[in-house]
ROSE-4610 file (N, C-alpha, C; in Angstrom, 1 decimal, always signed):
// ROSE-4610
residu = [X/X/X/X/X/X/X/X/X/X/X/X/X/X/X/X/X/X/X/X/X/X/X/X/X/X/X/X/X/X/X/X/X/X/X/X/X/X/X/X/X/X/X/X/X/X/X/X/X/X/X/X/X/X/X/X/X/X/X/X/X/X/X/X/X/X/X/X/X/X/X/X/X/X/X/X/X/X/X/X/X/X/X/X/X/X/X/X/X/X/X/X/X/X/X/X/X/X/X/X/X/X/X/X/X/X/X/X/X/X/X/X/X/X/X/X/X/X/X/X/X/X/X/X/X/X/X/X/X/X/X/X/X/X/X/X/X/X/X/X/X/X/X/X/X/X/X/X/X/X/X/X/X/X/X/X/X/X/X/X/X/X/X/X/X/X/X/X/X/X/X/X/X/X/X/X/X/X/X/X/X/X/X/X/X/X/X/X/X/X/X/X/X/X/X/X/X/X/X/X/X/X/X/X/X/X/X/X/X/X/X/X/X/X/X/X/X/X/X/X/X/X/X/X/X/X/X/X/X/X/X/X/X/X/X/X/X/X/X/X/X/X/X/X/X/X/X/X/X/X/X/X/X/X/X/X/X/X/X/X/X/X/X/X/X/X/X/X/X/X/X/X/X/X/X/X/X/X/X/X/X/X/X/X/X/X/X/X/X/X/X/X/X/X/X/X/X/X/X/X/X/X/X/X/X/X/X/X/X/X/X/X/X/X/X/X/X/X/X/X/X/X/X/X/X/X/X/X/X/X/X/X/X/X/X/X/X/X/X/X/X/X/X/X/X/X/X/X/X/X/X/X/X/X/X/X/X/X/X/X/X/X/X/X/X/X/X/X/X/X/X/X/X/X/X/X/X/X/X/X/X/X/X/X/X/X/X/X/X/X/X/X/X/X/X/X/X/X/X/X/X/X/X/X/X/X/X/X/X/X/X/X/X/X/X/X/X/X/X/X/X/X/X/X/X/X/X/X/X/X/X/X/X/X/X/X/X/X/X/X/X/X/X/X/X/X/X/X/X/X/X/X/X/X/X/X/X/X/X/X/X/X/X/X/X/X/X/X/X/X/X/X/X/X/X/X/X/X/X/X/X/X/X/X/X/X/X/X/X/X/X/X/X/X/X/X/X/X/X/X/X/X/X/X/X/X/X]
num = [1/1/1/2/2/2/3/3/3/4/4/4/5/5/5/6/6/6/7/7/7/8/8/8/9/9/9/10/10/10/11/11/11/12/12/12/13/13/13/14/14/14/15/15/15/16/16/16/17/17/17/18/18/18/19/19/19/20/20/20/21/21/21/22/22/22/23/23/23/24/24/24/25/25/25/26/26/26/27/27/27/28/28/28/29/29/29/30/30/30/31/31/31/32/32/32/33/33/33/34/34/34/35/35/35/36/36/36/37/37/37/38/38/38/39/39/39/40/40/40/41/41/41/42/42/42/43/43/43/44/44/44/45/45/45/46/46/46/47/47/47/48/48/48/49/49/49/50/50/50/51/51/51/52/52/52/53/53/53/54/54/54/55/55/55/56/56/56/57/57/57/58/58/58/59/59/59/60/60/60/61/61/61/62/62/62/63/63/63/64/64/64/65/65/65/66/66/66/67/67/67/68/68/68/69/69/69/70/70/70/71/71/71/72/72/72/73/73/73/74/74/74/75/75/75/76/76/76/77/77/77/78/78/78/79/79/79/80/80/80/81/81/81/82/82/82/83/83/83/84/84/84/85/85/85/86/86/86/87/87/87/88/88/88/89/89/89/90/90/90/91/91/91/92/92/92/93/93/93/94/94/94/95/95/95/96/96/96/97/97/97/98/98/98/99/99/99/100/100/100/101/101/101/102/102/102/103/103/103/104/104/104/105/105/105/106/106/106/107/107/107/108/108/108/109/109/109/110/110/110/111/111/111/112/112/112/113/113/113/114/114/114/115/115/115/116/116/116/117/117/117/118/118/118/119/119/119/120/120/120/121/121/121/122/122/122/123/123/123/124/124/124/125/125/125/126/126/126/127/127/127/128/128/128/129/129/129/130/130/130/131/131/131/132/132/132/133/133/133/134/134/134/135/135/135/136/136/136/137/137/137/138/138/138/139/139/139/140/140/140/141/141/141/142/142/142/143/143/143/144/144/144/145/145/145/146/146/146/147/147/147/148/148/148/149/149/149/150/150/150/151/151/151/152/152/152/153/153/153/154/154/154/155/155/155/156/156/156/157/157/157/158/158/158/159/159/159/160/160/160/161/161/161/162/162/162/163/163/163/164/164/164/165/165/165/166/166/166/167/167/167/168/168/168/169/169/169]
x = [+152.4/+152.5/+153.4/+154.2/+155.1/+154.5/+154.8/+154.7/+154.1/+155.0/+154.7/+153.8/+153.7/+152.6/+151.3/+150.9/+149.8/+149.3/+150.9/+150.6/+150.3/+150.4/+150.0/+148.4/+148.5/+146.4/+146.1/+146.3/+145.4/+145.5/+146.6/+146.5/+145.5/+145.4/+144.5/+143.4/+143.4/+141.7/+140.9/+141.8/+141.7/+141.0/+142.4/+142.0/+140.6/+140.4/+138.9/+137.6/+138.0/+136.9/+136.6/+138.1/+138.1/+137.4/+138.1/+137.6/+136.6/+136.8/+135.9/+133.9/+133.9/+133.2/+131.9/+132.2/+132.1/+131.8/+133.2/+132.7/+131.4/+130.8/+130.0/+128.4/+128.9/+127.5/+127.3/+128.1/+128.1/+127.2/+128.2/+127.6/+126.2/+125.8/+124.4/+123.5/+124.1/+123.2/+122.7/+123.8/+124.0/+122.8/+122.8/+121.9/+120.8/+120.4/+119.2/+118.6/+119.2/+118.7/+118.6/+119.5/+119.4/+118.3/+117.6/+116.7/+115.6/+115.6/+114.4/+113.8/+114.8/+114.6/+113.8/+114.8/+113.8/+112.9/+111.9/+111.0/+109.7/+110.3/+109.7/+109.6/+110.8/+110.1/+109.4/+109.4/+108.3/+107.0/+107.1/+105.8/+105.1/+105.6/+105.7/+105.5/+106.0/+105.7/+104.4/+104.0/+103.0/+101.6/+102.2/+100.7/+100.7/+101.7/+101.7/+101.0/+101.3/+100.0/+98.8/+98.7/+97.4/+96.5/+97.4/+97.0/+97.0/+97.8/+97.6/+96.2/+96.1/+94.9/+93.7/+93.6/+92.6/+92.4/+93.5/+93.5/+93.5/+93.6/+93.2/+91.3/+90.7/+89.2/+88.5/+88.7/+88.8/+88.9/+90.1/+90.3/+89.0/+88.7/+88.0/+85.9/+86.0/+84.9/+85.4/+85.3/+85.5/+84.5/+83.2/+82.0/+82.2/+83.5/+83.3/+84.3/+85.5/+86.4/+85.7/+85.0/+84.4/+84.4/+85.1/+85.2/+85.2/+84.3/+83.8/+82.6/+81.9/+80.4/+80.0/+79.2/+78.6/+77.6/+78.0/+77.1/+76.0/+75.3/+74.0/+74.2/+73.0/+73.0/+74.4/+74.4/+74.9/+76.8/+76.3/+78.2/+78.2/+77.5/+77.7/+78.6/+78.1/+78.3/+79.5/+79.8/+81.2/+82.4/+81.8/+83.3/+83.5/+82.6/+82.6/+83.8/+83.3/+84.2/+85.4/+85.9/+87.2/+88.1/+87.4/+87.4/+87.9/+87.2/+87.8/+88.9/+89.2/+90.4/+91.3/+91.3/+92.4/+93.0/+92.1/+91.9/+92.9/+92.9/+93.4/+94.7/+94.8/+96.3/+97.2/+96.8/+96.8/+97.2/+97.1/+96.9/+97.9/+98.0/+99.3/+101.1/+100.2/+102.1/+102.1/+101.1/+101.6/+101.8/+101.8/+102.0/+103.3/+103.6/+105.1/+105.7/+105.8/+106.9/+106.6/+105.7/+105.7/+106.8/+107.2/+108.1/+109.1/+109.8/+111.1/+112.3/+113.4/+114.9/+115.0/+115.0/+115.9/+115.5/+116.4/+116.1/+115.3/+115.7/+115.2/+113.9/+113.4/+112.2/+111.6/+111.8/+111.6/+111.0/+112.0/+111.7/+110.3/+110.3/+108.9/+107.8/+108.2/+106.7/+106.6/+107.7/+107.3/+106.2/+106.9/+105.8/+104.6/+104.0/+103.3/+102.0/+102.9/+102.3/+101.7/+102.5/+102.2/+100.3/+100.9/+99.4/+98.1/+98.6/+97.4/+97.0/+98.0/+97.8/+96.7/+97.0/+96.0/+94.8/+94.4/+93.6/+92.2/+93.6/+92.6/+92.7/+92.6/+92.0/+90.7/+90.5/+89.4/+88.0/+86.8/+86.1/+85.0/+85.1/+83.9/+84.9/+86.1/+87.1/+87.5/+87.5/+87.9/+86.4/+85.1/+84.0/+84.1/+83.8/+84.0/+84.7/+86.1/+86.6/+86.7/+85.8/+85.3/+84.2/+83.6/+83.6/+84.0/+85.2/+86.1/+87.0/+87.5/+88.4/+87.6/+86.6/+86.0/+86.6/+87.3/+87.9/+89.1/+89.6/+91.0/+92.5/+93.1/+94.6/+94.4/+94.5/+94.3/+95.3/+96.5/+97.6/+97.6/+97.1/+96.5/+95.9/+94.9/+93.4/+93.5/+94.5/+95.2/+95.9/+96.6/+97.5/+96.7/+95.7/+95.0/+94.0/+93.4/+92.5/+93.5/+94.9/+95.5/+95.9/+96.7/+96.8/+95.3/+94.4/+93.1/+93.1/+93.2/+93.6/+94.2/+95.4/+96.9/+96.4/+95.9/+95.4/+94.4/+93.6/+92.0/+92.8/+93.4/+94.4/+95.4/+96.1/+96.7/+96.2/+95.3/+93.9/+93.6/+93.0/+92.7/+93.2/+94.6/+95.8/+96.1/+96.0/+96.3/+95.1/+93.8/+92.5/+92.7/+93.2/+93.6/+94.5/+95.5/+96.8/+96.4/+95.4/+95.1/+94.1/+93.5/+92.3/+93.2/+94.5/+95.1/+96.1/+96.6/+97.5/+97.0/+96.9/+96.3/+96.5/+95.7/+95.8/+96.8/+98.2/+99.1/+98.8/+97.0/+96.9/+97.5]
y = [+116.7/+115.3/+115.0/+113.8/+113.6/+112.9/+112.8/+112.0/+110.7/+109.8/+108.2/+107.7/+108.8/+109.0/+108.9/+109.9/+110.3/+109.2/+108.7/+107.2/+106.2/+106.1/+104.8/+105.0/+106.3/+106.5/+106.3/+106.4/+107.0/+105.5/+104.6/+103.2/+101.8/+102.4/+102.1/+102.3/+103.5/+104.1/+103.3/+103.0/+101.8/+100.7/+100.2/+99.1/+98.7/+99.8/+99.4/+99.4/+100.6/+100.8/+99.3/+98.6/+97.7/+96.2/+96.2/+94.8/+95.1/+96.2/+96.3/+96.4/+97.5/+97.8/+96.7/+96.1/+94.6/+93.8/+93.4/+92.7/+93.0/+94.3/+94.9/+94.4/+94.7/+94.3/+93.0/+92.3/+90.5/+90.2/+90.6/+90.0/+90.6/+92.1/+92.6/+91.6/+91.4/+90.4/+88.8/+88.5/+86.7/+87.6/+88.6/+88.4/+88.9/+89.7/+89.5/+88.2/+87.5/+86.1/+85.3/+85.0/+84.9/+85.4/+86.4/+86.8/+86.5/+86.6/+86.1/+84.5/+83.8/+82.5/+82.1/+82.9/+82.8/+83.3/+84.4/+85.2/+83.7/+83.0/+81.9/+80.8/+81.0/+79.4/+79.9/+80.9/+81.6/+81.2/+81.5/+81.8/+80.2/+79.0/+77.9/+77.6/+77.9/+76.9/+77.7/+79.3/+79.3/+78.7/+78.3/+77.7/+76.5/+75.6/+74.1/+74.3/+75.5/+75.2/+75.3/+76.2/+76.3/+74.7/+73.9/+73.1/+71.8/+71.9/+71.1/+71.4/+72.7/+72.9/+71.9/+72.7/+71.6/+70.4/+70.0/+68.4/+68.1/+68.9/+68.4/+68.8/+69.9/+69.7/+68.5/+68.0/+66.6/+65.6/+64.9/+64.6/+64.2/+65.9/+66.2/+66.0/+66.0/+66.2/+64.8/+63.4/+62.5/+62.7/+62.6/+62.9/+63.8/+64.8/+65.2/+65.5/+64.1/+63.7/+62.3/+62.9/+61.7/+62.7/+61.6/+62.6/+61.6/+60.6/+59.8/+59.5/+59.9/+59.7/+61.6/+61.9/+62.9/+63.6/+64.3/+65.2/+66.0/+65.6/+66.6/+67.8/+68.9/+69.6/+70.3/+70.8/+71.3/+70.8/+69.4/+68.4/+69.1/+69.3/+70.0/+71.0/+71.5/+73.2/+73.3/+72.8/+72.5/+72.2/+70.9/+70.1/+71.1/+72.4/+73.1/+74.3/+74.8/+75.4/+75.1/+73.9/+73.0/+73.3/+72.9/+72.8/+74.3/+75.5/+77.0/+77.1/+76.5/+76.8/+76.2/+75.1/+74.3/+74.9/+75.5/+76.3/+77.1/+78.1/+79.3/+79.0/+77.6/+77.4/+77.0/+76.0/+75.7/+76.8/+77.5/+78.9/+79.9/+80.1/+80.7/+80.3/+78.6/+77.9/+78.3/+78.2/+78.0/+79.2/+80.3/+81.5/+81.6/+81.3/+81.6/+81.0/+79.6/+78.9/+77.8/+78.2/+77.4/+77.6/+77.3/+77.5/+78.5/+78.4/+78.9/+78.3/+78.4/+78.0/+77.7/+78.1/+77.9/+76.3/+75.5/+74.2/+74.2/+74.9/+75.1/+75.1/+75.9/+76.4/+75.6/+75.0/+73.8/+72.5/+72.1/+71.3/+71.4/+72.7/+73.2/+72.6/+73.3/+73.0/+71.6/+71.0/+69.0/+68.7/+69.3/+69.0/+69.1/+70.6/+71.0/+70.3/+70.3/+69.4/+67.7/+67.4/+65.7/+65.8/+66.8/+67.1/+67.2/+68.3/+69.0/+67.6/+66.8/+65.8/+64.7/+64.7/+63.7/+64.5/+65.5/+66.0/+65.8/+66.3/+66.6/+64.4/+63.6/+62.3/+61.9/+62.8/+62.8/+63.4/+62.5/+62.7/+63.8/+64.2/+65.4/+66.6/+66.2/+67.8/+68.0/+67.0/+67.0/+67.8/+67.1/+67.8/+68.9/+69.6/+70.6/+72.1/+71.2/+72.7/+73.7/+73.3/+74.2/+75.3/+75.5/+76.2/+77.1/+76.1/+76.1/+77.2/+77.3/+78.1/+79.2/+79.8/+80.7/+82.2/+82.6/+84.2/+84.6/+82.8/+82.5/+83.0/+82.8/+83.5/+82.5/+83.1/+82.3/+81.4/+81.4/+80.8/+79.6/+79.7/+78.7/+77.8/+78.7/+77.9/+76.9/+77.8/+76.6/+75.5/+75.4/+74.5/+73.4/+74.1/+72.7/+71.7/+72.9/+72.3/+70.8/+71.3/+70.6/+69.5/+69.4/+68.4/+67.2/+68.2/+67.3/+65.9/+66.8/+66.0/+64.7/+65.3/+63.9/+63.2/+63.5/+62.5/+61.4/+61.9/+61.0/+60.4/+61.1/+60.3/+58.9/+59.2/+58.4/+57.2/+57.8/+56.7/+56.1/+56.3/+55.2/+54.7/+55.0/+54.3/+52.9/+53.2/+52.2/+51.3/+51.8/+51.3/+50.2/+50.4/+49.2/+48.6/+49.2/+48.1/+46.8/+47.2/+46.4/+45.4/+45.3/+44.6/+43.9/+44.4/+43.7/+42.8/+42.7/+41.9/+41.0/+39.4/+38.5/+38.0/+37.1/+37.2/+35.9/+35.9/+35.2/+34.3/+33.1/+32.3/+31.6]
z = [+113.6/+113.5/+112.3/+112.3/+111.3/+110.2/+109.3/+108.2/+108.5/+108.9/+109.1/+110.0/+111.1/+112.2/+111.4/+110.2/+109.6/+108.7/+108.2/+106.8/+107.9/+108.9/+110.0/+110.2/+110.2/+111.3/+110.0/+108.3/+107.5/+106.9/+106.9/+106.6/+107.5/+109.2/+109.8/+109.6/+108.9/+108.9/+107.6/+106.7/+105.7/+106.0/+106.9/+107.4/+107.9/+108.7/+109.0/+108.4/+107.7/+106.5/+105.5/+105.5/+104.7/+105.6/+106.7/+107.2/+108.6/+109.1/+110.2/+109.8/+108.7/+108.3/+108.2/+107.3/+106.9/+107.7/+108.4/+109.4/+110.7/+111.0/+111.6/+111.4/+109.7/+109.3/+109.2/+108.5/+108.7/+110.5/+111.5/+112.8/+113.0/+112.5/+112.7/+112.0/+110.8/+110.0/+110.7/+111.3/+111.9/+113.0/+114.2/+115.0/+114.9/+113.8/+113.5/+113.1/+112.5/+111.8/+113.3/+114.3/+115.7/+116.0/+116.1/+116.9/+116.2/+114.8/+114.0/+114.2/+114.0/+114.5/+116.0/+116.5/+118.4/+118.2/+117.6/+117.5/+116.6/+115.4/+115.0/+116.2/+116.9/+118.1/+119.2/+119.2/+120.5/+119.8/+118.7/+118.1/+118.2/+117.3/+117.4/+118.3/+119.3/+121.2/+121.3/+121.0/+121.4/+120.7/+119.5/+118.5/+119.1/+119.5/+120.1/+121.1/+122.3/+123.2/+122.9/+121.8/+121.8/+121.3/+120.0/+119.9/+120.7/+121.4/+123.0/+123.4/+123.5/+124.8/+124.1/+122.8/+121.5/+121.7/+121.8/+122.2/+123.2/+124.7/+126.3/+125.9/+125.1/+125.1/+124.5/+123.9/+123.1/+123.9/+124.8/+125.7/+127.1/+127.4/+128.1/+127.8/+126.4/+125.9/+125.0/+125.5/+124.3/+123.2/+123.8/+122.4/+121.3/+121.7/+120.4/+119.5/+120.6/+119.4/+118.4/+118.1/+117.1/+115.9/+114.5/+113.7/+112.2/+112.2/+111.7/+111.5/+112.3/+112.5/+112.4/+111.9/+112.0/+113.1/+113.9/+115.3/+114.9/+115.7/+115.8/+116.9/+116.8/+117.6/+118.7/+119.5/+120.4/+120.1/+119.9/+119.7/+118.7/+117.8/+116.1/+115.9/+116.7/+117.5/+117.8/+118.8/+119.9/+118.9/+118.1/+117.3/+116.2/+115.7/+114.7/+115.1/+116.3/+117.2/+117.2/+117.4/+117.7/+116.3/+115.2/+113.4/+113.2/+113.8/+113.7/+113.8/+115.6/+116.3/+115.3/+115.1/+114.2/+113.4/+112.1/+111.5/+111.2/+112.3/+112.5/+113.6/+114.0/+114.6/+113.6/+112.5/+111.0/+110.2/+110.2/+109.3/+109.4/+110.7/+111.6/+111.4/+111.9/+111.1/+110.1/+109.2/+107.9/+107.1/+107.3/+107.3/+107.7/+108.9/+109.5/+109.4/+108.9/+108.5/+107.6/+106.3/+104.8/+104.3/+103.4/+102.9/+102.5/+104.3/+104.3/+104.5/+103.9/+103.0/+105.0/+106.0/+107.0/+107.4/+107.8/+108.4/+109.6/+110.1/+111.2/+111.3/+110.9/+110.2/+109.5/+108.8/+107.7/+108.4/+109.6/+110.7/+111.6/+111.5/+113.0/+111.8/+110.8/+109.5/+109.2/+109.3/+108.9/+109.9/+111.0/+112.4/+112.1/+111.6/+111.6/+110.6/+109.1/+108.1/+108.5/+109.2/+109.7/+110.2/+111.5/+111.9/+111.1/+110.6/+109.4/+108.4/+108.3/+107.0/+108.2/+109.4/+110.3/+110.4/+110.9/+110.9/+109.2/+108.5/+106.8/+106.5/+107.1/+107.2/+108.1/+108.8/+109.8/+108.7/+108.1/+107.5/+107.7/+109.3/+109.3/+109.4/+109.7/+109.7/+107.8/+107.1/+105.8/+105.0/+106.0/+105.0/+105.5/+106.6/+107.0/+106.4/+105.6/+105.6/+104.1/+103.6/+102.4/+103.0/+104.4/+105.1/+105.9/+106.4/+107.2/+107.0/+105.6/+104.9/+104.4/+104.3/+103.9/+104.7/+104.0/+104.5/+105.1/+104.7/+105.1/+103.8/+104.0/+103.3/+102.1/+101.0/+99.5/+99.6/+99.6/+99.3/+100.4/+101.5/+102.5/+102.3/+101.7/+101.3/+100.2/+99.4/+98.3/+98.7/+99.7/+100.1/+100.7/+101.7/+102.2/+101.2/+100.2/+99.3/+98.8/+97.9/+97.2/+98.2/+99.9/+100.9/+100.8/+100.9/+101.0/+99.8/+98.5/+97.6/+97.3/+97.7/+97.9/+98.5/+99.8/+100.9/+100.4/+99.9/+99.3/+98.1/+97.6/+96.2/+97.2/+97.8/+99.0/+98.6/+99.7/+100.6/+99.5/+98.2/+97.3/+96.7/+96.7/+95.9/+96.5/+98.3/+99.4/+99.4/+99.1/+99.4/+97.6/+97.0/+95.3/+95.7/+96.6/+96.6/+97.5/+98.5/+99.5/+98.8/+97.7/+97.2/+96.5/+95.7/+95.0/+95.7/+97.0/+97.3/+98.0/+97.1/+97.9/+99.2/+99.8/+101.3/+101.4/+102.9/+102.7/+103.2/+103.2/+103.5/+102.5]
């Protein structure tokens, strides 16, 4: 082989080292993050059914969407049941997609939070979950304790503003 032949393959072989290389890993990088993301909305569509289903039993069982008035017996039982499931469809999002940097991701969780924040306003799911949370993920258990909070802080910020603003007769 000649000289210039050898400086050509060995300036190629540069070449790639320098920009192929790199570039390889860049695109492995982008589709992992691609497939991570689909792997989070599989997951997500599958917690949404589940808390669909939640809410077709509810639906189905009006008695024991009541969550204002306190249940006896058997309804006790049932809505306590319901309060698990939540629980641990609650628990799941929030594990999978609290506070992560991707928008995307960030988006599924607003969703997610809106919910949790209606739920943690429902007075027998709000007493409930200091039981509720027993054995559950600390950093979880922190998060909902502290939501509960805001909320009842909220509520009686709204419950003074309303006493204070005279009526516009």
């Amino acid at each position: 082989m000649d000289q210039s032949w050898r400086e050509t393959l060995e300036v190629m072989s540069y070449a790639v080292q320098i920009v192929g290389l790199p570039g390889a890993v860049f695109l492995f990088l982008v589709e992992q993050a691609k497939e991570r993301l689909a792997e989070q909305q599989e997951i997500d569509g599958q917690l949404k059914e589940q808390y669909n289903h939640i809410l077709d039993i509810l639906i189905e069982h009006p008695e024991l969407d009541t969550h204002t008035e306190p249940l006896s017996g058997d309804l006790a039982r049932q809505q306590e049941r319901i309060y698990q499931q939540l629980i641990s469809c609650f628990e799941t999002a929030f594990i999978r997609l609290y506070g992560r940097r991707n928008s995307n991701l960030q988006r599924m969780w607003n969703s997610w939070q809106d919910g949790i924040d209606e739920w943690l306003r429902q007075p027998n799911f709000a007493k409930a979950l200091p039981r509720l949370l027993v054995g559950e993920d600390p950093y979880y258990t922190e998060y909902m304790q502290t939501r509960v909070q805001e909320i009842q802080s909220d509520a009686g910020h709204e419950q003074s503003r309303e006493l204070e603003t005279p009526s516009p007769l």
